[in-house]
C-alpha positions in Angstrom: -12.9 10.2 -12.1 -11.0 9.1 -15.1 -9.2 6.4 -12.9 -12.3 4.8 -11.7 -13.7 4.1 -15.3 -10.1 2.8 -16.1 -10.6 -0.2 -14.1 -12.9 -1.9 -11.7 -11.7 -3.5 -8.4 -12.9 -6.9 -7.5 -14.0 -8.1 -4.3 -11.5 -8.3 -1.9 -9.6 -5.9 -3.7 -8.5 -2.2 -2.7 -7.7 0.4 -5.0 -4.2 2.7 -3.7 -2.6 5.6 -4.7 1.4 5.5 -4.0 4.1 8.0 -4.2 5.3 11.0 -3.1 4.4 14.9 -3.9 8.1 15.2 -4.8 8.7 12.4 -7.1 8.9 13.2 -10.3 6.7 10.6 -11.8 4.0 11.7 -9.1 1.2 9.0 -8.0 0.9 5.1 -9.4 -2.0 3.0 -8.9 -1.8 -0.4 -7.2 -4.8 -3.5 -6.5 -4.1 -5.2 -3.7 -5.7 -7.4 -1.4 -7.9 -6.5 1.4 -6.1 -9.1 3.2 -3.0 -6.5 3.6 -4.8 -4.4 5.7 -4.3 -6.6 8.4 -1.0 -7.2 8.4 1.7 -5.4 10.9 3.7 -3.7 8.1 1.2 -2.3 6.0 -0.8 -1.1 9.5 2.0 1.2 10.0 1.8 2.4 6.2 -1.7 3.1 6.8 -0.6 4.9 10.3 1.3 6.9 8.4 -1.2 8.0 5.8 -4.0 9.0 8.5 -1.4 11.2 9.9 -0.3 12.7 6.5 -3.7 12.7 4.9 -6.1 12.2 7.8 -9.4 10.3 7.4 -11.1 12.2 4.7 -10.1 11.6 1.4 -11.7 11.2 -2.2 -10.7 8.0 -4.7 -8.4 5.4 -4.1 -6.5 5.1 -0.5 -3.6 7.4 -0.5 0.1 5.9 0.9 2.6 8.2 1.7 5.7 6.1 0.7 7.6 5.5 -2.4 7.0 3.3 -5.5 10.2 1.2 -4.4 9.4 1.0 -0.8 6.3 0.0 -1.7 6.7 -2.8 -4.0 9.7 -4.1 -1.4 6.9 -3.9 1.4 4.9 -5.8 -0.8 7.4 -8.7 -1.6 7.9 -8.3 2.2 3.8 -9.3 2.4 3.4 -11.8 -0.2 6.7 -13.6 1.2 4.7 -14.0 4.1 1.6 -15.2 2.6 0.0 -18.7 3.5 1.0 -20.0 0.6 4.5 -20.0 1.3 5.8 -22.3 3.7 7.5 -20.1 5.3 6.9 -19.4 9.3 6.0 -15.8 9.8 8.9 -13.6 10.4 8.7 -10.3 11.9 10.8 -7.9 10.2 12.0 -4.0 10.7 11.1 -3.0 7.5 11.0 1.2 7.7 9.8 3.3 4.7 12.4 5.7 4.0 10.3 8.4 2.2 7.6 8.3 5.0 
């Protein structure tokens, strides 16, 4: 609850919740696009989390994957973007702590 009053997401922007039970500095919270939901990497993320978590869950979106293999995913993402001028590559990118 405290988290929600912390900050408000725009439109177009999703709320996440990424780490790991074991890691030590437990959960961060990320803003991303809504636009990343359609692409093929973060898909599988969110694969992932509906096996991990299943479909109910309260507060932000839940990803079962590292801080690091996150933000590399990411970078992966934003590399991609139509701003860059870049052709769209498709890449095996697999997250490790998944």
């Amino acid at each position: 609850m405290q988290e929600d009053k912390r900050m408000k997401v725009k439109k177009g922007w999703l709320a996440v919740r990424v780490g790991l039970e074991d890691d030590e500095g437990g959960y961060r919270r990320f803003v991303i696009p809504i636009s990343y939901l359609y692409h093929p990497l973060f898909k599988r993320l969110l694969e992932s989390a509906q096996e991990v978590y299943g479909f109910r869950s309260s507060g932000p979106l839940k990803l079962p994957c590292s801080v690091d293999d996150f933000l590399h995913l990411r970078w992966l993402i934003d590399r991609e973007s139509p701003h860059s001028h870049n052709h769209h590559h498709h890449h095996s990118f697999s997250l490790h702590s998944c």
